[in-house]
N, C-alpha and C positions, 0 to 999 in steps of 0.2 A: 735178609731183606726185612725191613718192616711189613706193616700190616697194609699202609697204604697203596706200597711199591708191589704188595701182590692182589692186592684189588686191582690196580691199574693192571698187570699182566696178565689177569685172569679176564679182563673184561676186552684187554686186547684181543685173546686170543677165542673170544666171543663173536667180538667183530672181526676177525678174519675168517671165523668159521662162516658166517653173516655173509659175508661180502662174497667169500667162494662158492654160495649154494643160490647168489642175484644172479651170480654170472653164470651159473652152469644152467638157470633159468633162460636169461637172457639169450645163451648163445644156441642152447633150442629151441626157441622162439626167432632167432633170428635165422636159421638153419634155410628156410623154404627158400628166402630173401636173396639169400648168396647165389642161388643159383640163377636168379634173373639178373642180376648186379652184376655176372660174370657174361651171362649175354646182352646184357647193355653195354658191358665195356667191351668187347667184340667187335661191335655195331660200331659204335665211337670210334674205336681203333680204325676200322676199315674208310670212316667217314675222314677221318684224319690222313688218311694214305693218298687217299682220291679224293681230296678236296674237291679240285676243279671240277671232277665228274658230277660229285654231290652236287657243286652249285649249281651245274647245266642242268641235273635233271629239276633243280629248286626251283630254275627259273623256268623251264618247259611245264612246271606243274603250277605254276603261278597265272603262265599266259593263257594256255590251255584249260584248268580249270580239273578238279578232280573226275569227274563225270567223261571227259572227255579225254585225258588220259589213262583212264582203267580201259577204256573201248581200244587206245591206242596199244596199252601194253595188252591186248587180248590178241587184237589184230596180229602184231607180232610175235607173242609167242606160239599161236596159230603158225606162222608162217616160219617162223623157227624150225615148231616140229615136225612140219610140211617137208621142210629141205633136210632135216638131220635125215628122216625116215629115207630119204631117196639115198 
């Protein structure tokens, strides 16, 4: 090889060394991330299964108002563990 064709491979193998030690940065830095990304898509997943459900409660949380729905989901899961315990 000439002189220039081992410049060129020596500066590739620079930038690959480069590029392997962004990404071993990168991917623990992005490490904490995946673990909420995998229970966001959980969530999504299960919102996608039970569309209908999600919209009924989208819309009971719209008419109702948030204030008034946390009192409602208290009430019953009160009365939830009212009935389980018997």
């Amino acid at each position: 090889m000439n002189r220039h064709q081992t410049e060129l491979a020596r500066r590739r193998e620079e930038l690959v060394a480069r590029s392997a030690a962004q990404r071993s940065t990168l991917i623990a830095s992005v490490a904490p991330l995946a673990g909420k990304a995998a229970a966001l898509d959980r969530i999504v997943g299960r919102l996608r299964r039970y569309s209908v459900l999600a919209g009924v409660v989208a819309g009971v949380a719209a008419l109702l108002g948030s204030g008034r729905l946390i009192e409602l989901g208290s009430r019953l899961l009160h009365l939830y563990l009212f009935v389980r315990r018997r």
